[in-house]
N, C-alpha and C positions, 0 to 999 in steps of 0.2 A: 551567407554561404548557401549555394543552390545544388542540390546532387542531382546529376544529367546522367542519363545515360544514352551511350548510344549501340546498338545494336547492327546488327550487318547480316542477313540470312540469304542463301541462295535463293535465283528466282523461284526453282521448283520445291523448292521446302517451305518457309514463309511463316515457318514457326518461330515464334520468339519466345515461347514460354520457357524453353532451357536454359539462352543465358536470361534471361531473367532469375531465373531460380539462383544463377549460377553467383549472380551480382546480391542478389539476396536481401532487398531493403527495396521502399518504396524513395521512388523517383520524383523530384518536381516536374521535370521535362525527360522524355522521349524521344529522341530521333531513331530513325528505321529506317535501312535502305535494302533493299529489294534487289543484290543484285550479285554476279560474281565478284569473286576475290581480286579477280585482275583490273578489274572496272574499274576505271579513272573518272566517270561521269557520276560522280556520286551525290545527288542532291540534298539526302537528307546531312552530310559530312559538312557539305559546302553552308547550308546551312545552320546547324552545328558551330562551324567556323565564324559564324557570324555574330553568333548568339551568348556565346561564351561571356564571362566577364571576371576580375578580379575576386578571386575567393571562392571561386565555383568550383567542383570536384564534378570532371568525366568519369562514371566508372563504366568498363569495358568487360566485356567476360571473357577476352584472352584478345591477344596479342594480334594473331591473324584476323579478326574480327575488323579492328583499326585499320590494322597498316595492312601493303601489298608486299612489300618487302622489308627488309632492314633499313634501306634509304628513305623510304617514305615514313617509318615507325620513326625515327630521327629528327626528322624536320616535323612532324606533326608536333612531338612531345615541343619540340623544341620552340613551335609555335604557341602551343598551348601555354606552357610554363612561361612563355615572355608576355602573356595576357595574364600573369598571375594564376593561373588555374592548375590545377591540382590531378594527373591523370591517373588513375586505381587502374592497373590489369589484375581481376581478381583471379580467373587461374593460375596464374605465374606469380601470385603474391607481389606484385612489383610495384609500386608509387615511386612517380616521377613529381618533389614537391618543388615548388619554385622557392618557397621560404627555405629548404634545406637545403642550398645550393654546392654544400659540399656533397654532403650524399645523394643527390642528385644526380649533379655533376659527373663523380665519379660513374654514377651507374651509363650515365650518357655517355661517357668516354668511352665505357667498354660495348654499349651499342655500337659507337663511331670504329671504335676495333673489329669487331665482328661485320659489320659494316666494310672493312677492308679486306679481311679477311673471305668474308662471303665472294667480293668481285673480284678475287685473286685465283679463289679455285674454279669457279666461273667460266673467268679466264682462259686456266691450265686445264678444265677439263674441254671447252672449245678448241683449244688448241691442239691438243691429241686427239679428236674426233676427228680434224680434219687432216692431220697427216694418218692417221689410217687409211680414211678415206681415198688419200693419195696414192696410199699404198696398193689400196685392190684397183685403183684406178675410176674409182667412183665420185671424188670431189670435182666437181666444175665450176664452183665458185659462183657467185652472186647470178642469177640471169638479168642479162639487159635489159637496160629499162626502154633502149629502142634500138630499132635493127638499124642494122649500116645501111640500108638502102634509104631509112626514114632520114639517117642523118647524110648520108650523101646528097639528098633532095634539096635539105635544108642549106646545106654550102651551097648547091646547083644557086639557089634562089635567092641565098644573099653573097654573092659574089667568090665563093671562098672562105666567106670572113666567119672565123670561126668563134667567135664571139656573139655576133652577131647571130649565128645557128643554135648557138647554147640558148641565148636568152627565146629564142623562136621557141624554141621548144621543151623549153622551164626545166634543163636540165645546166649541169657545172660546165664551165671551161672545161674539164679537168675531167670531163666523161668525152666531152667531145673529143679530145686531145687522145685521151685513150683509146676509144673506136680507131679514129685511124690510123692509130698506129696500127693496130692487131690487123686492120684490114687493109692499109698498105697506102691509104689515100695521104697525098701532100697537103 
């Protein structure tokens, strides 16, 4: 059994000695990544991810340290514990064991709940933003990713063929078909 931990600080902070203290026991391995919370480029995780092995315990010093959201906290644990490994979030007292796959389990379910949960209100609350916004007259919806003249150009050059304009210009069927409607072209 090897105890890892892995650490996450923002770029401008770059302090680790807090969770450390938080995690509280000496570490065989280290991973550190240097980066924000949103950051999907995370080298020291990916490595991390590779190094792991049956019987090993990650311990974390809270929850947002790991994950970026609820969905990515999900599929980590859930990666982790199918390599046997054992995840400690010490603020939140929480261990995720793969040996104790009911109380495991169970705690995973109710991530995957909250998990549902989180992208419903989400959801309801994008959804009310944007009919306000209807309201004062302030929603105009997605801006294009190309002007009608760009894609008028595009039909000029390949005959019409509106397929053929889409792929020209690395956008859908389904954007092309939309522009002309709105802008009136056959």
């Amino acid at each position: 059994m090897t105890d890892i931990a892995y650490l996450r600080v923002p770029p401008v902070e770059q302090d680790v000695a807090p969770q450390l203290e938080v995690i509280g026991q000496q570490m065989k391995r280290t991973f550190i990544d240097k980066c924000r919370s949103g950051h999907t480029d995370r080298p020291a995780l990916r490595k991390l991810r590779a190094y792991v092995r049956k019987g090993d315990v990650l311990h974390v010093s809270a929850i947002d340290r790991l994950a970026r959201n609820l969905y990515d906290l999900r599929d980590l644990v859930r990666e982790f514990n199918s390599k046997g490994v054992t995840v400690q979030f010490h603020n939140e007292g929480l261990t995720f064991n793969p040996a104790d796959r009911e109380g495991s389990g169970k705690m995973l379910k109710l991530v995957e709940a909250l998990t549902g949960f989180e992208k419903a209100l989400v959801k309801e609350k994008q959804s009310e933003g944007i009919e306000k916004a209807k309201e004062r007259n302030a929603y105009k919806g997605r801006k294009p990713t190309h002007s009608v003249e760009r894609i008028q150009a595009a039909l000029d050059r390949n005959d019409g063929n509106k397929t053929a304009a889409a792929r020209e210009l690395g956008v859908s069927y389904r954007t092309i078909l939309r522009t002309c409607q709105k802008a009136g072209i056959d």
